[in-house]
FIDREN-329655 format. One line per 8 residues: for each residue x, y, z of N, C-alpha, C. Coordinates in nm, 4 decimals, decimal comma. Atoms other than C-alpha are relative to their C-alpha. Example, Ala and Ser with C-alpha at 12.3 -4.5 7.8 and 13.67 -1.06 7.14 Angstrom:
# FIDREN-329655
0,0890/-0,1190/0,0000/1,2300/-0,4500/0,7800/0,0900/0,1200/0,0000; -0,0820/-0,1190/-0,0060/1,3670/-0,1060/0,7140/-0,0770/0,1090/0,0730;
***
This chain:
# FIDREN-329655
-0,0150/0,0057/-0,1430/-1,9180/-0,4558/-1,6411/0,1483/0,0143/0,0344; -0,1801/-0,0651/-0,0380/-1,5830/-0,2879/-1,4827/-0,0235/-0,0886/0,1192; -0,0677/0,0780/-0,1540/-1,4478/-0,5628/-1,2657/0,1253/0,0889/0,0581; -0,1208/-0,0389/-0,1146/-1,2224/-0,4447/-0,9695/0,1283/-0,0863/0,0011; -0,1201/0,0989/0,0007/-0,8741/-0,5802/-0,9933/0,0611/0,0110/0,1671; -0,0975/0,0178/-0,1377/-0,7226/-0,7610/-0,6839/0,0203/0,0622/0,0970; -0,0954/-0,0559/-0,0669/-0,4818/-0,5707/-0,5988/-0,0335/0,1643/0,0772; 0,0548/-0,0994/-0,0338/-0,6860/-0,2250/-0,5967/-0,0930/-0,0679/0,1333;
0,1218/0,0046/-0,1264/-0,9383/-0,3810/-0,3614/0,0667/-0,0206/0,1266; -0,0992/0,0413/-0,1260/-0,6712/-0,5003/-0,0934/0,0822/0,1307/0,0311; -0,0089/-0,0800/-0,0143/-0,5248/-0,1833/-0,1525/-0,0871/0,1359/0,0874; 0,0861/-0,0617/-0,0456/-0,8277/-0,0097/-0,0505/-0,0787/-0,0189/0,1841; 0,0533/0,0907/-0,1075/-0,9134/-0,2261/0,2100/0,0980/-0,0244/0,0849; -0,1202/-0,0251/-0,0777/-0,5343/-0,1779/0,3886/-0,0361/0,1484/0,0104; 0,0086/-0,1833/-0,0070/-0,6203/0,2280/0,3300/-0,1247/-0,0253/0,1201; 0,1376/-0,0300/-0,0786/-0,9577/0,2044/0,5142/0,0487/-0,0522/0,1368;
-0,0670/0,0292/-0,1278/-0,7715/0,0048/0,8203/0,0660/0,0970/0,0711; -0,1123/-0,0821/-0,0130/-0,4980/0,2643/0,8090/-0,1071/0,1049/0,0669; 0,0389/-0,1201/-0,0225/-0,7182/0,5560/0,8271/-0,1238/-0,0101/0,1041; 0,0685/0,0375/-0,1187/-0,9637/0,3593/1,1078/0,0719/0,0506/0,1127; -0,0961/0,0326/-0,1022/-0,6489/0,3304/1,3013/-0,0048/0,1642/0,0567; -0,0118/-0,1292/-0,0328/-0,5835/0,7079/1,2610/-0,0850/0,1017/0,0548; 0,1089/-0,0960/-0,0509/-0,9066/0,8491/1,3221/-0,0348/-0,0436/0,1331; 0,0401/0,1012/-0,1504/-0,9582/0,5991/1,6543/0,1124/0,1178/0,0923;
-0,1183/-0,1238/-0,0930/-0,6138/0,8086/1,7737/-0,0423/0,1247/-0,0097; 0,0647/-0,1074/0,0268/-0,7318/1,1180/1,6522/-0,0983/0,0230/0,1032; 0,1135/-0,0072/-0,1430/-1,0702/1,0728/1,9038/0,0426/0,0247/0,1176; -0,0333/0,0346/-0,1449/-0,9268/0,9147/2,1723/0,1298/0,1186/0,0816; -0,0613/-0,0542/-0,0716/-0,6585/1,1554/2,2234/0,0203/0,1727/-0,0250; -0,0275/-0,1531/0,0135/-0,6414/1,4910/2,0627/-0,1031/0,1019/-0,0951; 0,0937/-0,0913/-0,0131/-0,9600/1,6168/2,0321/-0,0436/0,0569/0,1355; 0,0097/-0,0760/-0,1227/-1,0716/1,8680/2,2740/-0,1182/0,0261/0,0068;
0,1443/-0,0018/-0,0220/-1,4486/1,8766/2,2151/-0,0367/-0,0452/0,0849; 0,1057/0,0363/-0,0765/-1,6771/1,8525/2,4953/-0,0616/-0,1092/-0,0061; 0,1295/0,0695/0,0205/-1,9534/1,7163/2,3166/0,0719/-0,1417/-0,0418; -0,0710/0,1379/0,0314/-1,6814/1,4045/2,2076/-0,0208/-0,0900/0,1023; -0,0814/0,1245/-0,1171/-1,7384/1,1396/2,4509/0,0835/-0,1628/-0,0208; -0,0983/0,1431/0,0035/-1,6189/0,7331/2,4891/-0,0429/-0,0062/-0,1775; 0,0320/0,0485/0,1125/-1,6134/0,6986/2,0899/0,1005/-0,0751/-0,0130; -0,0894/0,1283/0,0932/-1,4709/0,3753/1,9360/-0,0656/0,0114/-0,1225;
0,0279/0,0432/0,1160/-1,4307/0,3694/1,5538/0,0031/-0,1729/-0,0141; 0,0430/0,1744/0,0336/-1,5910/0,0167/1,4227/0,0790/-0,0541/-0,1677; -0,0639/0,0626/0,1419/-1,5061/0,0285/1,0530/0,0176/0,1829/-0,0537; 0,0377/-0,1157/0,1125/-1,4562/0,2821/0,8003/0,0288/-0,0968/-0,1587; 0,0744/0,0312/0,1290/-1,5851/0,1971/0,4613/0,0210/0,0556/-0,1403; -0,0499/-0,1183/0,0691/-1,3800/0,3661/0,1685/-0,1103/0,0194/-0,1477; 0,0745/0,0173/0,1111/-1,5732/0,4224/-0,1532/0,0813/-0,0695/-0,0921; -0,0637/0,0448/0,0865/-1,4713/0,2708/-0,4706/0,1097/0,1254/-0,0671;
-0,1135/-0,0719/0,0495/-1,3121/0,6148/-0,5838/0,1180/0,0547/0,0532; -0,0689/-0,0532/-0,1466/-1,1526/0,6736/-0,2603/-0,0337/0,1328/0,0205; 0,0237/-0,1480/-0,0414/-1,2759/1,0202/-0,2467/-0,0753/0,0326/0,1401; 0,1141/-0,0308/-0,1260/-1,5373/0,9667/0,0369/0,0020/-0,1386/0,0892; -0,0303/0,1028/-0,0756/-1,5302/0,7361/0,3328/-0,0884/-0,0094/0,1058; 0,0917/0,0020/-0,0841/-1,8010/0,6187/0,5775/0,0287/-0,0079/0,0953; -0,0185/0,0335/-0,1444/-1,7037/0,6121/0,9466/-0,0756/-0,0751/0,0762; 0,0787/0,0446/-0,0899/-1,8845/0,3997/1,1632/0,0642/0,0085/0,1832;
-0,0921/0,0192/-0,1364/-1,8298/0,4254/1,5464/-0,1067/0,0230/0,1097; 0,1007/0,0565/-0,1605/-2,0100/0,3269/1,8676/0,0848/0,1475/0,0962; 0,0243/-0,1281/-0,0520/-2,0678/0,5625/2,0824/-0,0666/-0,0707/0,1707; 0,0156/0,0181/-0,1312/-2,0844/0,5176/2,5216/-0,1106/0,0637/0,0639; 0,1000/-0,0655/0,0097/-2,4006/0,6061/2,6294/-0,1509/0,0193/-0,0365; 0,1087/0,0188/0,0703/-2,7433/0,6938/2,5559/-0,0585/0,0823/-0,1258; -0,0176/-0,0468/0,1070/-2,8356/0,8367/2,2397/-0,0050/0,1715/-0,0117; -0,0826/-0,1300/0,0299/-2,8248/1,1803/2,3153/0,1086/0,0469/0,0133;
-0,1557/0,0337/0,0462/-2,4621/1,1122/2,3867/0,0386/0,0041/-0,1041; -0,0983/0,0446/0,1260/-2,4071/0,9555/2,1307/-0,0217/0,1104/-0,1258; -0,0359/-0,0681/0,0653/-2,5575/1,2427/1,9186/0,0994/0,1283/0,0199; -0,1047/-0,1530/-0,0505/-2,3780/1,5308/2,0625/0,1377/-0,0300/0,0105; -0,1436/0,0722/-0,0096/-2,0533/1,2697/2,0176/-0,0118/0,0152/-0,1596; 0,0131/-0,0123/0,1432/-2,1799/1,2838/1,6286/0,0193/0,1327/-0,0267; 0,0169/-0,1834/0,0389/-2,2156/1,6868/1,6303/0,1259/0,0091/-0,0056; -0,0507/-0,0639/0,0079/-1,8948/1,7483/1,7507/0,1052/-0,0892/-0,0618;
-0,1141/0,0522/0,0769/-1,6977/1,4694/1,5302/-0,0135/0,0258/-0,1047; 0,0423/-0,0668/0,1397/-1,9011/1,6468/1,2014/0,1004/0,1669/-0,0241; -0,0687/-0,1876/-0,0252/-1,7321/2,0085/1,3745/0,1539/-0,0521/-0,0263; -0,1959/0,0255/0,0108/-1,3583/1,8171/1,3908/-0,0111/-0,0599/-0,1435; -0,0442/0,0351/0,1758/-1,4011/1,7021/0,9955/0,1382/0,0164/-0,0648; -0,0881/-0,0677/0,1084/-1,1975/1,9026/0,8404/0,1652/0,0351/0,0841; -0,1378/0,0869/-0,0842/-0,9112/1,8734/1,1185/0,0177/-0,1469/-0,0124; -0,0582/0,1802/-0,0106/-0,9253/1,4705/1,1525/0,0385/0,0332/-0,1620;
-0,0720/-0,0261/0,1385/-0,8924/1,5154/0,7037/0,1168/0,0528/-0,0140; -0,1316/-0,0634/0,0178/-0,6138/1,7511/0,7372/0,1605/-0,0902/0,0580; -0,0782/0,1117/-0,0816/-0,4522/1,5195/1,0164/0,0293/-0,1069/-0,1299; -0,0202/0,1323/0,0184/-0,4982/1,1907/0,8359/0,1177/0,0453/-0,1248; -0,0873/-0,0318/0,1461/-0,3550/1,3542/0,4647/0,1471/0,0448/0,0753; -0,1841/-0,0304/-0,0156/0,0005/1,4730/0,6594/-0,0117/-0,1876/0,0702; -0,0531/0,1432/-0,0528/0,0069/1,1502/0,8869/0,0002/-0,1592/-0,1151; 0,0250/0,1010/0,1133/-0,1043/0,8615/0,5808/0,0975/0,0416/-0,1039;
-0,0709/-0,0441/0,0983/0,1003/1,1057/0,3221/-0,1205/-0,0306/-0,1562; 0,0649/0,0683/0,0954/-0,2153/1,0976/0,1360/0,0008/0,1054/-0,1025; -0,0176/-0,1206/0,1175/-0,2384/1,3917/-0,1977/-0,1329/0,0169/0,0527; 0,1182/-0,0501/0,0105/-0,5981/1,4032/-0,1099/-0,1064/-0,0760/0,1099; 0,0682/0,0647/-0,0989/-0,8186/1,3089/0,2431/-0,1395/-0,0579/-0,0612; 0,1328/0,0209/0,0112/-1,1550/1,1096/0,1909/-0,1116/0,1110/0,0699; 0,1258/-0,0859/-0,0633/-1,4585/1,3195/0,2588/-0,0618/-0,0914/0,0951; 0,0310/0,1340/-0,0846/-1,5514/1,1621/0,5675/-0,1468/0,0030/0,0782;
0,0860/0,0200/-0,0518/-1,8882/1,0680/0,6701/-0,0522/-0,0730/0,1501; 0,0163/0,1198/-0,0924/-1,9750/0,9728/1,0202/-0,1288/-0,0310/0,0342; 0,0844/0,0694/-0,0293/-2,2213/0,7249/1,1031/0,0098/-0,0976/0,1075; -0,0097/0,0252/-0,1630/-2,3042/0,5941/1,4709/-0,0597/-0,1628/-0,0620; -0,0021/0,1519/0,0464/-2,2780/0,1767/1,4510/-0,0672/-0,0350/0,1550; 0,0736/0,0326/-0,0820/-2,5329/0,0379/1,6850/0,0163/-0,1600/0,0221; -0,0334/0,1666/0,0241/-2,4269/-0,3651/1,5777/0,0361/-0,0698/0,1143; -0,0068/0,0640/-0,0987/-2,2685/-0,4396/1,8540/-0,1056/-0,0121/0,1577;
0,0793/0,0388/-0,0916/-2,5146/-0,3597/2,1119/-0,1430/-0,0382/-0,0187; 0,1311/0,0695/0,0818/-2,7995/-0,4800/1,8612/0,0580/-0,1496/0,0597; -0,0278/0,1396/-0,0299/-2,5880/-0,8314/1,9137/-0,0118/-0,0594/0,1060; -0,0021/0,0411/-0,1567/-2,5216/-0,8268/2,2897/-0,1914/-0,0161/0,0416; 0,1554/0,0147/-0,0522/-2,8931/-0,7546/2,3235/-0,0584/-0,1652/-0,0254; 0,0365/0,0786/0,0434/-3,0208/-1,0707/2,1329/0,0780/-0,0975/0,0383; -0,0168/0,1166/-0,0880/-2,7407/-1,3112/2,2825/-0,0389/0,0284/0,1641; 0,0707/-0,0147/-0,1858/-2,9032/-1,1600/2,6537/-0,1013/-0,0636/-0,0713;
0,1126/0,0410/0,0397/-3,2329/-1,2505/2,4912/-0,0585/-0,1783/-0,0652; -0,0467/0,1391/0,0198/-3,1253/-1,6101/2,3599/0,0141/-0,0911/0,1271; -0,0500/0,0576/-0,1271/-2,9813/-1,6690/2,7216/-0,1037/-0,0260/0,0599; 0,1332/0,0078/-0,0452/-3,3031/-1,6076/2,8781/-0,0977/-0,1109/-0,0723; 0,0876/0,0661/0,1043/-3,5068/-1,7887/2,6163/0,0649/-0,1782/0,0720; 0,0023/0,1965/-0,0021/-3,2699/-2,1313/2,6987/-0,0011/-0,0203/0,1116; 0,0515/0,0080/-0,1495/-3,3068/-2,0592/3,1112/-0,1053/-0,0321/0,0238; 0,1207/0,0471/-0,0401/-3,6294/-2,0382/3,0866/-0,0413/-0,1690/-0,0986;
0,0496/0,1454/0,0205/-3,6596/-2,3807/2,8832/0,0470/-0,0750/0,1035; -0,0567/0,1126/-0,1074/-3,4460/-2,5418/3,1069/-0,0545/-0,0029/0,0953; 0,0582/0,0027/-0,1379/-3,6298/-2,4439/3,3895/-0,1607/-0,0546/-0,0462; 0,1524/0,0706/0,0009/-3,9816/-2,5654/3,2433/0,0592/-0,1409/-0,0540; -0,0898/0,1782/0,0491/-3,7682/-2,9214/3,1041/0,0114/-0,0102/0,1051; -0,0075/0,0424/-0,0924/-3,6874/-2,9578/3,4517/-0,1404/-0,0521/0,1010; 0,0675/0,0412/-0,1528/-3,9768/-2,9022/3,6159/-0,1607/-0,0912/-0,0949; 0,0769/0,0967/0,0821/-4,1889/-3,1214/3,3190/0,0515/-0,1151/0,0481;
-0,1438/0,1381/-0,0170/-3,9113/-3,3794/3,4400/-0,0845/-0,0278/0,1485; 0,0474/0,0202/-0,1169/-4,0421/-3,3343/3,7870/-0,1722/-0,0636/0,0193; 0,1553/0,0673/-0,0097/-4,4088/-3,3900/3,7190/-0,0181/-0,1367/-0,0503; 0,0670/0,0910/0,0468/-4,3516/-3,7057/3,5450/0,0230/-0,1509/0,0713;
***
């Protein structure tokens, strides 16, 4: 079993921040695609060899937004790669995969759904309170 040393994993795990950071700028300001709309990168996810890197990123909208925000950040690939390798000073860009992160409005949904859930107790505790 090949354990991971330390220092590589913190290493890896400062690279994947770095190159969040860069691709978030990259979106937000100097792409010119259409089909790009409100995208926020969430994480990116480097592999263990660093060769390939998962993108995650929420997307404004409803999901055919958000795919036609996926189409045309698959068409800017090989620009955001070229970008990140001069701006990072990297010898070699991750192959970058993007994948649309739904987490956060999976979460917001279920604390709306929680909220409701303890309104409506409170409002039948009250009015059990009242009948007795």
């Amino acid at each position: 079993m090949n354990v991971e040393r330390r220092g590589v994993k913190h290493h890896r795990g400062r690279l994947g921040e770095a190159l969040r950071e860069e691709i978030e700028t990259l979106v937000e300001g100097e792409l010119a695609d259409p089909r790009i709309g409100l995208v926020r990168v969430t994480a990116v996810h480097l592999a263990e060899d660093g060769r390939s890197a998962q993108v995650l990123v929420d997307v404004e909208g409803d999901d055919r937004e958000a795919d036609r925000s996926i189409e045309g950040l698959l068409a800017a690939k090989e620009y955001i790669r070229h970008e990140l390798a001069g701006r990072l000073r990297l010898r070699r860009a991750p192959e970058l995969f993007f994948r649309l992160d739904r987490s956060q409005r999976e979460q917001a949904r279920v604390e709306e759904l929680l909220a409701r859930a303890k309104k409506r107790a409170r409002s039948i505790s009250s009015a059990n309170q009242k009948k007795a």
